[in-house]
C-alpha positions in Angstrom: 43.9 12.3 -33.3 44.8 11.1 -29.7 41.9 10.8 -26.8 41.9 13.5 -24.6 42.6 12.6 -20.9 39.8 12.9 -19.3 39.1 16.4 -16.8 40.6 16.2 -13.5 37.4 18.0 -11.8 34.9 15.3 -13.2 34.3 12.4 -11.0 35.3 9.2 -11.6 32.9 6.1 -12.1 33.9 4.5 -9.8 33.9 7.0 -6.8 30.3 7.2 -8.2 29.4 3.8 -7.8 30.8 3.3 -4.4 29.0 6.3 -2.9 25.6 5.2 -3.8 26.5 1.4 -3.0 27.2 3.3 0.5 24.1 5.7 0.4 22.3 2.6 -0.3 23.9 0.2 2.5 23.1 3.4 5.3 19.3 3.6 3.5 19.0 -0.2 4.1 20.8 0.3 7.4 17.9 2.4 9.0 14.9 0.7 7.2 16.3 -2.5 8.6 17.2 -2.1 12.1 13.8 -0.4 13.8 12.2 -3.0 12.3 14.5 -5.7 13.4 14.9 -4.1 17.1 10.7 -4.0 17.3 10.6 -7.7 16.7 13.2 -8.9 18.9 12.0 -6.4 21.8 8.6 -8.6 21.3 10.2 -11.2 23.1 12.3 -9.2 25.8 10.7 -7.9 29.2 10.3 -4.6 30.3 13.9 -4.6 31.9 15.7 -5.7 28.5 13.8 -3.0 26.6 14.5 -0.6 28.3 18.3 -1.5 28.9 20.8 -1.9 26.1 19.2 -1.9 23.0 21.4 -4.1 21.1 21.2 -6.7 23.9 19.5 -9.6 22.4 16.4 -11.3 24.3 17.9 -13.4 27.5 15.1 -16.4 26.5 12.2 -16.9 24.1 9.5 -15.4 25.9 6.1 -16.1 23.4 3.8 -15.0 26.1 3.8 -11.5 24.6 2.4 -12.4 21.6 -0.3 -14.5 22.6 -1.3 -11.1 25.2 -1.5 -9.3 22.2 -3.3 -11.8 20.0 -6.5 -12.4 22.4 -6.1 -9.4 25.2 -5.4 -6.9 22.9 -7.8 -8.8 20.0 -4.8 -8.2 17.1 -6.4 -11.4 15.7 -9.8 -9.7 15.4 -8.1 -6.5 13.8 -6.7 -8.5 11.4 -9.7 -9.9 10.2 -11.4 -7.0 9.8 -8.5 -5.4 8.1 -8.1 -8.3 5.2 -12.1 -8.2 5.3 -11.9 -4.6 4.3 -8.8 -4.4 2.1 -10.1 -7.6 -0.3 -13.5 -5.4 -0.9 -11.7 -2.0 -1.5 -8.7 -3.3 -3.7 -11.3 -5.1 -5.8 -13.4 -2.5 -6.3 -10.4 -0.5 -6.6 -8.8 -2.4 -9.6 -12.1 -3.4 -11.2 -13.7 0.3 -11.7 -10.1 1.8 -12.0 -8.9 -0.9 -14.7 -12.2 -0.2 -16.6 -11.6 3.9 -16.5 -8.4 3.7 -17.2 -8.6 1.4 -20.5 -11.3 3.4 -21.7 -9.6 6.8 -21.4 -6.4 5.5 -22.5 -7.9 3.8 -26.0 -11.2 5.9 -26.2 -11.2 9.8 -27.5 -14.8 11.4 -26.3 -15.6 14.6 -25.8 -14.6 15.1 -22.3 -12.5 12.5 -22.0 -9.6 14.8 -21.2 -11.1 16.7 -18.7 -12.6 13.1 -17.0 -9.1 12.0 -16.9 -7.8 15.7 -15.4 -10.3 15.3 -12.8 -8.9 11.8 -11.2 -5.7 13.4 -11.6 -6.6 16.1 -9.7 -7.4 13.7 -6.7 -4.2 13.0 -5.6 -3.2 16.5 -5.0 -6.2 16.6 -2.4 -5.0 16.0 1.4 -7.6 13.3 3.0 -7.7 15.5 5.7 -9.3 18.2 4.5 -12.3 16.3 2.9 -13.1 14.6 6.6 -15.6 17.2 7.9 -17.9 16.8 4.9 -16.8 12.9 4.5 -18.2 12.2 7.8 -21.5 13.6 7.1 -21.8 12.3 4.1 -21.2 9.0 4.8 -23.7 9.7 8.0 -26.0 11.0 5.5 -26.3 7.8 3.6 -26.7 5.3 6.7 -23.2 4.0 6.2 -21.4 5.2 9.0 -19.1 3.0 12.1 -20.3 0.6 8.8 -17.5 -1.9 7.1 -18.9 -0.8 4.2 -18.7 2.9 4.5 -14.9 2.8 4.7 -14.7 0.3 1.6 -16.0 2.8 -0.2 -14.6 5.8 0.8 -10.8 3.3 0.6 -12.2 3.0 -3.2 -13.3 6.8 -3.9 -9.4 7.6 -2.5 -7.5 4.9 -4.2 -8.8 5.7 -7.6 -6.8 8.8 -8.6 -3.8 7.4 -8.5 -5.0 4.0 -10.4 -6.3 5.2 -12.6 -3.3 7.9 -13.1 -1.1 4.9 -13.3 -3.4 2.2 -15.5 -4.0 4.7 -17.7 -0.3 5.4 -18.8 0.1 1.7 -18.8 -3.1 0.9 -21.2 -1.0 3.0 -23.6 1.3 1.5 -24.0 0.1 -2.0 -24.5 0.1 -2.5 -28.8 -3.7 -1.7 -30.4 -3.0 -4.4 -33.3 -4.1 -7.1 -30.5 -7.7 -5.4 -29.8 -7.9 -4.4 -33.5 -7.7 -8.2 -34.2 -10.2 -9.3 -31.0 -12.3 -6.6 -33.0 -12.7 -8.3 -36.4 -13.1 -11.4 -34.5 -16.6 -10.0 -33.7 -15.4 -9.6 -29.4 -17.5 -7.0 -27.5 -15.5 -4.2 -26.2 -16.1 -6.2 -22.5 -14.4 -9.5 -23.8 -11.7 -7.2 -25.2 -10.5 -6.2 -21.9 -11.3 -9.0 -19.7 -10.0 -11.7 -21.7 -7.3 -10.0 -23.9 -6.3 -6.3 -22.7 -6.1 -7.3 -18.7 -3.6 -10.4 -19.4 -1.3 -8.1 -21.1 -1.9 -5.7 -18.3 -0.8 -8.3 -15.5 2.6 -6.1 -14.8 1.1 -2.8 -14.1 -2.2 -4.3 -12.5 -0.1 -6.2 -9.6 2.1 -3.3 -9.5 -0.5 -1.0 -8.5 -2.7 -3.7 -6.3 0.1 -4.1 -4.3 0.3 0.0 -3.7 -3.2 -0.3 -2.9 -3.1 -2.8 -0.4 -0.2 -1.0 1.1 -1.6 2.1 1.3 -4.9 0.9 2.8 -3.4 -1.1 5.1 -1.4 1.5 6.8 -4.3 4.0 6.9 -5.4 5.4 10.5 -7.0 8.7 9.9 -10.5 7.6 8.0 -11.0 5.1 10.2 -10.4 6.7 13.2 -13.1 9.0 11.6 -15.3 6.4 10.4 -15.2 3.6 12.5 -14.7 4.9 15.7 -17.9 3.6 17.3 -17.4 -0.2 18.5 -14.2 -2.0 18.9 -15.1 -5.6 17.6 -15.0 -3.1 13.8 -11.5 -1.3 14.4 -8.8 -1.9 11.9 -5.3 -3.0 12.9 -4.0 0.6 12.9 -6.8 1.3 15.3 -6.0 -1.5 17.7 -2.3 -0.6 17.4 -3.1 3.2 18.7 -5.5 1.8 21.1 -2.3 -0.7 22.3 0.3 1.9 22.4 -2.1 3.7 24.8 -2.6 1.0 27.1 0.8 0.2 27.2 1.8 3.7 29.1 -0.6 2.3 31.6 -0.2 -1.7 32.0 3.3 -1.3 31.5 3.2 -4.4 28.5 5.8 -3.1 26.3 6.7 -6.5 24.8 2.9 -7.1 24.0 3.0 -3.6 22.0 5.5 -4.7 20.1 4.4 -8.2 19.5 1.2 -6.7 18.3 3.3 -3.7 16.1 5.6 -6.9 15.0 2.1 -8.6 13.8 0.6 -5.8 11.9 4.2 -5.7 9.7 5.0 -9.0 8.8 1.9 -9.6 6.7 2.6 -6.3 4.6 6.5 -7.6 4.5 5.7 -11.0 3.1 3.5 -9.6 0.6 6.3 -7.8 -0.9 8.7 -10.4 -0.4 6.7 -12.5 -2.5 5.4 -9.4 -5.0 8.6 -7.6 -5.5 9.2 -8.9 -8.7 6.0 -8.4 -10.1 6.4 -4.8 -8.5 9.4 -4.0 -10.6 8.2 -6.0 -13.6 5.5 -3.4 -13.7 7.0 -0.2 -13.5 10.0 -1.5 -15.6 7.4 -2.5 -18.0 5.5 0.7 -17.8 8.7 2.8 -18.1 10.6 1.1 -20.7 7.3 0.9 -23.0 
């Protein structure tokens, strides 16, 4: 029996391929360029920023960086950023690794409706818990506090940890803690020293989510560290910079200060992306 030609309404492979190669080059296209255009205005002056936008900087002007660095105290920013972020990612991974694995490999009575109940979290806006946030964070001394935020980062980044480590602690094989078992391991030494290697993948995958999503967050602190300036996070400062800059008229030291508050999140997932992909690919293929 001969093939049949194939229908003249279907599309071809091809066509297929080179319209997502394009959807993907115009994708790339305007991710790229803002943030190519911010960094080189950093080193323009008012003039050039405000004149052609694809003129290139007429000499390497540094001095906007270094206003933003000590004027506008980025450097300070940053510190307390990373200062904040370490605490709240590791608490973040360590409590939600530990839930996860044990509602993943554990059957309890209640264990579904536990695991239902951090689900339930993500579909809750932030903004609508900040009223009662505030005072009860207030209530319990920590507020305008470092660590108030860290935990309120941790309380909000576990839903969707422990959505994710859970799916992944499923599908990691049960012969390996069976065997750590009869070996006379404790159910701690099972999933510090045997379940959380095998869980590297998944666990960079979602620290790096973390991290992302902590670092670009504006609304709870502006909430809960609003008080003194030497505690503002980098997305403070930057809103505080944008402001000033309608005033002083230092456009270039805005966007040194935006350019310094990407490129540490960028080279993080330069150097992550393939443990990023690992992860999910590991997670979805499994």
């Amino acid at each position: 029996m001969a093939p049949q030609p194939p229908r003249s309404g279907s599309p071809r492979p091809g066509v297929l391929g080179g319209l997502s190669h394009l959807a993907l080059v115009i994708w790339a296209v305007l991710i790229i360029a803002p943030l190519l255009w911010t960094f080189l205005a950093s080193f323009k002056s008012n003039t050039e920023i405000f004149g052609d936008a694809l003129q290139l900087p007429g000499e390497l002007r540094l001095g906007a960086w270094g206003r933003a660095w000590s004027k506008a105290h980025i450097g300070q920013y940053l510190v307390n950023t990373v200062i904040v972020l370490f605490f709240s990612t590791l608490g973040t991974m360590l409590f939600g690794s530990m839930a996860a694995y044990v509602l993943a490999r554990h059957r309890f009575p209640g264990s579904r409706m536990i695991y239902y109940y951090f689900t339930a979290g993500m579909a809750f806006p932030v903004f609508l818990a900040l009223g009662p946030l505030f005072f009860v964070v207030k209530r319990v001394g920590l507020l305008y506090t470092h660590t108030g935020i860290i935990l309120v980062y941790i309380a909000y980044s576990l839903p969707f940890t422990i959505f994710f480590l859970t799916a992944f602690f499923r599908t990691l094989p049960e012969t390996v803690a069976e065997a750590a078992r009869i070996d006379g391991a404790s159910h701690t030494r099972t999933f510090f020293q045997i379940m959380v290697p095998m869980a590297r993948p998944g666990l960079v995958s979602i620290t790096i989510f973390n991290v992302l999503g902590q670092w670009n967050q504006y609304l709870l602190p502006l909430v809960l560290l609003a008080r003194d300036r030497d505690d503002w996070v980098i997305t403070q400062g930057i809103a505080d910079i944008s402001t000033l800059a309608g005033y002083e008229a230092d456009w270039p030291g805005l966007f040194a200060a935006v350019s310094m508050a990407i490129l540490p999140v960028l080279v993080v997932y330069v150097i992550f992306q393939r443990q990023i992909q690992s992860g999910l690919g590991a997670g979805a293929l499994k």
